[in-house]
C-alpha positions as CSV (number, residue, x, y, z in Angstrom):
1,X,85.7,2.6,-57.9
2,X,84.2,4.7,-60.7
3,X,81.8,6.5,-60.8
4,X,79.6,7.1,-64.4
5,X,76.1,8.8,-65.0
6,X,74.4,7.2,-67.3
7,X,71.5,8.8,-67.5
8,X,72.0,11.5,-70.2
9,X,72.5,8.6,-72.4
10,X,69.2,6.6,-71.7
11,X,67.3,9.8,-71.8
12,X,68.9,10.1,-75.4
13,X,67.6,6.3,-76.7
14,X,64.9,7.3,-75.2
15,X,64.1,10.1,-77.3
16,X,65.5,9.5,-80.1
17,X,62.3,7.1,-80.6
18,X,59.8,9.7,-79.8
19,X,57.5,11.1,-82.6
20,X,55.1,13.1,-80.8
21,X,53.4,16.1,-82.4
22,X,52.1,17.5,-78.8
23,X,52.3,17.3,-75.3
24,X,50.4,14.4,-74.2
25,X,49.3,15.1,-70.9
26,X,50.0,12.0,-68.8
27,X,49.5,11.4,-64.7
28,X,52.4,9.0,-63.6
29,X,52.4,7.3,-60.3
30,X,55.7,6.6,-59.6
31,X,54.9,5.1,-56.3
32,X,57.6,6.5,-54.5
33,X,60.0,4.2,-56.1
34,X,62.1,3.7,-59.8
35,X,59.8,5.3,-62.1
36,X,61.2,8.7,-61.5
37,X,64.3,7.4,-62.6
38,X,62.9,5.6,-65.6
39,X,61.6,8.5,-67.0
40,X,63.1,11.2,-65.9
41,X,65.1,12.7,-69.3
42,X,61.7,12.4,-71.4
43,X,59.4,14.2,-68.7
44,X,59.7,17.7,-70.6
45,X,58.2,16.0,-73.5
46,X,54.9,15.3,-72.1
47,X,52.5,17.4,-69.4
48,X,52.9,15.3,-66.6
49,X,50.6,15.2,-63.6
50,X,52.6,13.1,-60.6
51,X,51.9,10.9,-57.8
52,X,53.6,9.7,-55.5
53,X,57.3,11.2,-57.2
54,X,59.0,10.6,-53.8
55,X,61.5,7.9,-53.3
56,X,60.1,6.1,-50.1
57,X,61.2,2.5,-49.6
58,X,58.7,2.2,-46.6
59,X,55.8,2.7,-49.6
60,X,53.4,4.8,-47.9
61,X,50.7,4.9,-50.5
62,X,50.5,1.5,-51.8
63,X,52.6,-1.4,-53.0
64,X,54.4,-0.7,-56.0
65,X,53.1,-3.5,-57.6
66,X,50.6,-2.7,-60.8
67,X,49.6,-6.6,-61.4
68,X,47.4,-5.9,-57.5
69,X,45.3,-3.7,-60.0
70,X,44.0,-2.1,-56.6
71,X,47.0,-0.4,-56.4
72,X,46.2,1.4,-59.7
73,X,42.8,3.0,-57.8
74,X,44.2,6.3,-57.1
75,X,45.8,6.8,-60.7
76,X,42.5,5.8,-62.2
77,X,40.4,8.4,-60.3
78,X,43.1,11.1,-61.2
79,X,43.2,10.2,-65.1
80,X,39.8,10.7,-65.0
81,X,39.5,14.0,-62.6
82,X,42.4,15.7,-64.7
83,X,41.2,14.6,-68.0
84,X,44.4,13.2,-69.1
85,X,45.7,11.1,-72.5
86,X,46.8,8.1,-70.4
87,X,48.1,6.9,-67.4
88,X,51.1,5.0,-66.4
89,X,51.8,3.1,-62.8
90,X,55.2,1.8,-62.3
91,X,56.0,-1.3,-59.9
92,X,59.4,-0.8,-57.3
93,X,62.1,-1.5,-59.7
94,X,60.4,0.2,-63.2
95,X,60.8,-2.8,-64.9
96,X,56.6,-3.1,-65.2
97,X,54.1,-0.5,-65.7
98,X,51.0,-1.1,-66.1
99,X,48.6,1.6,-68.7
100,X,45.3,3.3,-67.9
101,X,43.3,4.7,-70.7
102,X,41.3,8.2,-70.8
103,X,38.3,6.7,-69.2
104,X,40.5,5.7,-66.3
105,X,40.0,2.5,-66.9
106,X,43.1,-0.1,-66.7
107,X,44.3,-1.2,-70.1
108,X,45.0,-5.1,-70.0
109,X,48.4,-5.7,-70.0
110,X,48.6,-8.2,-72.7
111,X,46.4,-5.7,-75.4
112,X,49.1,-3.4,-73.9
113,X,51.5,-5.4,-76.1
114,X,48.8,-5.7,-79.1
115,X,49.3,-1.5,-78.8
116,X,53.0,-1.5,-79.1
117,X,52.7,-3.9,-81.8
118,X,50.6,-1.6,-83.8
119,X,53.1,1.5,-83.0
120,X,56.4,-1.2,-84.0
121,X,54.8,-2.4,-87.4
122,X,53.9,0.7,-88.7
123,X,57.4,1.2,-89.5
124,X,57.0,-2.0,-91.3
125,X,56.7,-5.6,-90.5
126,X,58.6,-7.7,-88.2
127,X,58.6,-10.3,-85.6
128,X,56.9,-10.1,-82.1
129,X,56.3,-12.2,-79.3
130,X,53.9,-12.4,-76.9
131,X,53.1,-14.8,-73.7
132,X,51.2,-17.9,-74.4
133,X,48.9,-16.2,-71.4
134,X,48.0,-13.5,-73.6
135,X,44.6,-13.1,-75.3
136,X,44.1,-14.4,-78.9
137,X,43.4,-10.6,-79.7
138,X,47.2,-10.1,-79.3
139,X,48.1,-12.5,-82.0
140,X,44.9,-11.4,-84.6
141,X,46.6,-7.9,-83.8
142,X,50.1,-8.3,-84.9
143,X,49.1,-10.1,-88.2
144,X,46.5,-7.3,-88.9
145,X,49.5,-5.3,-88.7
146,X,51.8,-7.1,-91.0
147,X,53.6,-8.6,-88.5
148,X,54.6,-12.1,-87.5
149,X,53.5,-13.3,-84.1
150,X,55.2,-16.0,-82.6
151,X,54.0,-17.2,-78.7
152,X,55.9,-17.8,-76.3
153,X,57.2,-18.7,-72.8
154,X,56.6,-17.7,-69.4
155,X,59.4,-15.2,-67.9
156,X,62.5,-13.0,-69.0
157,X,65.1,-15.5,-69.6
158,X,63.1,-17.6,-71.8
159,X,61.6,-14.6,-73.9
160,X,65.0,-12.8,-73.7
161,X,66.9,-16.4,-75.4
162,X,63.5,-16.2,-77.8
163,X,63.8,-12.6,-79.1
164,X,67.3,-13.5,-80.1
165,X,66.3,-17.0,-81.4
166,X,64.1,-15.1,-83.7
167,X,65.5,-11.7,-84.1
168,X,61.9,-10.4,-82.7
169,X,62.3,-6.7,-82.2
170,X,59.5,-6.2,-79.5
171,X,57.8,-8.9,-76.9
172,X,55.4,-8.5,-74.0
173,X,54.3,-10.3,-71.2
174,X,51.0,-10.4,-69.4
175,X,53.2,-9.3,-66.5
176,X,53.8,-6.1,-67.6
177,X,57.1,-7.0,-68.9
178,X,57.9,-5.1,-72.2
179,X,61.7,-6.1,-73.8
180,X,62.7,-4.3,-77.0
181,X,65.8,-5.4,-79.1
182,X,67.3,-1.9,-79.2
183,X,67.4,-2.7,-75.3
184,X,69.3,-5.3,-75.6
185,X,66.2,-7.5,-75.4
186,X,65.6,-6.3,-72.2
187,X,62.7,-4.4,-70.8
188,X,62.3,-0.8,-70.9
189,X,59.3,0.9,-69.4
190,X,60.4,4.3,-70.6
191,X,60.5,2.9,-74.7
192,X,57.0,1.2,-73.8
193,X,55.9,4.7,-72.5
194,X,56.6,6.3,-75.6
195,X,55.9,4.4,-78.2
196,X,52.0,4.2,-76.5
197,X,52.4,8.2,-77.3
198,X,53.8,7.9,-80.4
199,X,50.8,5.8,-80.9
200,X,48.2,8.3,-79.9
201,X,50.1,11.3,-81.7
202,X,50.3,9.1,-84.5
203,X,46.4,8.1,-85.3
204,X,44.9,10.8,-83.5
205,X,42.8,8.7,-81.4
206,X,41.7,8.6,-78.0
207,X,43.6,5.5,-75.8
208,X,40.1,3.8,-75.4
209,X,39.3,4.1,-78.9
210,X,42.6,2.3,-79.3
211,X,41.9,-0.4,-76.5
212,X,38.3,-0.9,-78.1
213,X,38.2,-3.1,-80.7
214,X,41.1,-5.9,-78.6
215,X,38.4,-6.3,-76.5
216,X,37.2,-9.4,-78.4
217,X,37.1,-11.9,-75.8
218,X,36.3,-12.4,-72.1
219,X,39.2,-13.8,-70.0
220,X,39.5,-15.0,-66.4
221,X,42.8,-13.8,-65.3
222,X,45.6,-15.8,-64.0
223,X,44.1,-17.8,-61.0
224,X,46.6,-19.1,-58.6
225,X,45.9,-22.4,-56.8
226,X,47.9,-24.1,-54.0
227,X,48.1,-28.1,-54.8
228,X,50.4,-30.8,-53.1
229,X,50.4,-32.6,-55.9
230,X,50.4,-31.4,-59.3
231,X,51.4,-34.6,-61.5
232,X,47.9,-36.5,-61.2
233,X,45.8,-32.8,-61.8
234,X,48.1,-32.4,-65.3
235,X,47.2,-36.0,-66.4
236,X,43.9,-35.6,-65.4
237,X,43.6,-32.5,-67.6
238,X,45.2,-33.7,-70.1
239,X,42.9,-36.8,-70.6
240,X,40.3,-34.8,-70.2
241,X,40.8,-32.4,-73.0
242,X,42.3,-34.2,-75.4
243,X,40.1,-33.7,-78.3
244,X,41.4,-29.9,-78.5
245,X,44.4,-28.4,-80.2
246,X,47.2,-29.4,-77.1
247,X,50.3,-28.1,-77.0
248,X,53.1,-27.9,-73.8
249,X,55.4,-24.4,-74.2
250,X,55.1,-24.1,-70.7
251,X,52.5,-26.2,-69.0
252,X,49.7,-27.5,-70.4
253,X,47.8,-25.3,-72.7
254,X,44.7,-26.4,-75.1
255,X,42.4,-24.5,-77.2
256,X,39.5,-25.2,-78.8
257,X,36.9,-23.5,-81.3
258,X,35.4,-20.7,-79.0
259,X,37.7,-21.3,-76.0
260,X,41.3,-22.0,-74.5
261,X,42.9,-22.6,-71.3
262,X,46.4,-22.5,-69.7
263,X,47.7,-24.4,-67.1
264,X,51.2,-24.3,-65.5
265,X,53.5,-24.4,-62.5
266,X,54.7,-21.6,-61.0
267,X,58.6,-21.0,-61.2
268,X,58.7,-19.6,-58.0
269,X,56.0,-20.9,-55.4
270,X,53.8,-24.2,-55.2
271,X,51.0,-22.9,-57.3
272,X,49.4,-23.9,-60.5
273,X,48.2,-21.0,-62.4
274,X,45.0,-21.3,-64.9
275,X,43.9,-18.5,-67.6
276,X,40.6,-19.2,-69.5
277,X,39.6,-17.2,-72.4
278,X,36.6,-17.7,-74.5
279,X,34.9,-15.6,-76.6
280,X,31.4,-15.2,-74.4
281,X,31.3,-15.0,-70.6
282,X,29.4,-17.6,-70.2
283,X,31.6,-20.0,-71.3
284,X,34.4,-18.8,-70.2
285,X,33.1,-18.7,-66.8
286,X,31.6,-22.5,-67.6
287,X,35.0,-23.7,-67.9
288,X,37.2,-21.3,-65.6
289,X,35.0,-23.6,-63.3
290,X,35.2,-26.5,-64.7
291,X,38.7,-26.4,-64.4
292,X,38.9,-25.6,-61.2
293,X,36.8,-28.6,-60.0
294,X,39.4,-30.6,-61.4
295,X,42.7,-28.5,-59.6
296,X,41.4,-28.0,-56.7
297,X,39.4,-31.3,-56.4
């Protein structure tokens, strides 16, 4: 057996892509799990305010899980009380984080990746990916930016295949999931962390003014249902919107002048997962239901 730290070196890729022209002051809750690890050789860069830095398997503060956005109530409440840049919650295994602006309030995951985007093609333009769950801001973002947005897939093998298929530098799931091709394609919460601070250093703004203008439409979230039978409730939707733009990356997914929908399988449970977004409330809550009706039946 042999034994070999790598840590000095992923500290090293790490910042080598760090531009920052001040301490950021950031509160990280590591619930008591791999974020410590994650970012542990880029720390002295920022003003870090921690929580939960402990490694505890038992998880005494909450699951380390930032897609339960309850588990990101404490980190919220401290952005806020500390007055801090940002905020960053890492799941178990640091391979998902999940952002909170200044305001304390949680940064979508999917504008998460519009945010990136904007940090990537400032460098000049490339290729990106992003989830076919992800709102249409994402997309209108990376073209803004000069940059070529192509949709894909549900989950890491399929996006990781992708990126190379299209030599995409950057993709990001509604997960949380953020791969970058100087990772191999793989994620890296750490790069994700500081290229959001390169962000801020860069334009000088405040992480909500940043967040602000992706807010351009009103989604429902994924919404899990359990169903016995799934073939009849795809046809079904499928006759039933047919007169939309209909496409099948990974499930069914249609979209329409003001409004579009997702619905697919699970890959690991017997669920079928909507998303609706449209670009009033009202409708998107009109046909969230809608839909519904027709899964759950």
């Amino acid at each position: 057996m042999t034994k070999y730290d790598i840590a000095p070196e992923y500290a090293k890729f790490l910042r080598d892509h760090a531009k920052l022209d001040r301490k950021l002051k950031v509160v990280v809750d590591y619930a008591n799990a791999m974020g410590s690890f994650e970012i542990a050789g880029v720390e002295d860069l920022f003003e870090i305010v921690p929580m939960y830095k402990d490694l505890d398997g038992t998880f005494p503060n909450h699951e380390a899980n930032p897609l339960k956005l309850d588990t990101l109530d404490d980190l919220c409440a401290k952005v806020k009380e500390v007055g801090a840049d940002f905020g960053a919650g890492f799941d178990g295994d640091a391979d998902r984080c999940g952002f909170v602006d200044d305001k304390g309030e949680i940064i979508p995951m999917d504008l998460f990746t519009a945010l990136i985007a904007q940090d990537i093609l400032s460098e000049g333009p490339a290729t990106i990916l992003y989830d076919l769950r992800s709102s249409w801001a994402v997309k209108e973002c990376i073209e803004e930016n000069g940059g070529t947005a192509i949709m894909s897939r549900v989950g890491h093998a399929f996006i990781k295949n992708q990126m190379r298929e299209h030599d995409a530098v950057f993709a990001g799931e509604l997960s949380g999931h953020y791969y970058f091709k100087e990772n191999s394609t793989a994620e890296s919460q750490g790069l994700a962390f500081i290229k959001f601070a390169n962000l801020l250093c860069k334009t000088g703004k405040k992480s909500s003014d940043l967040v602000a203008p992706l807010k351009k439409y009103v989604a429902s979230g994924e919404i899990n249902s359990k169903v016995s039978d799934v073939a009849p409730i795809i046809a079904t939707i499928k006759e039933k919107y047919n007169d939309g733009k209909m496409f099948e990356l990974d499930g069914v997914s249609v979209e329409y002048d003001n409004w579009w929908f997702n619905v697919r399988c699970s890959n690991t449970e017997p669920l079928l997962r909507l998303i609706v977004e449209a670009s009033d409330k009202a409708t998107m809550e009109a046909r969230r239901d809608e839909l519904l009706g027709i899964i759950r039946g």
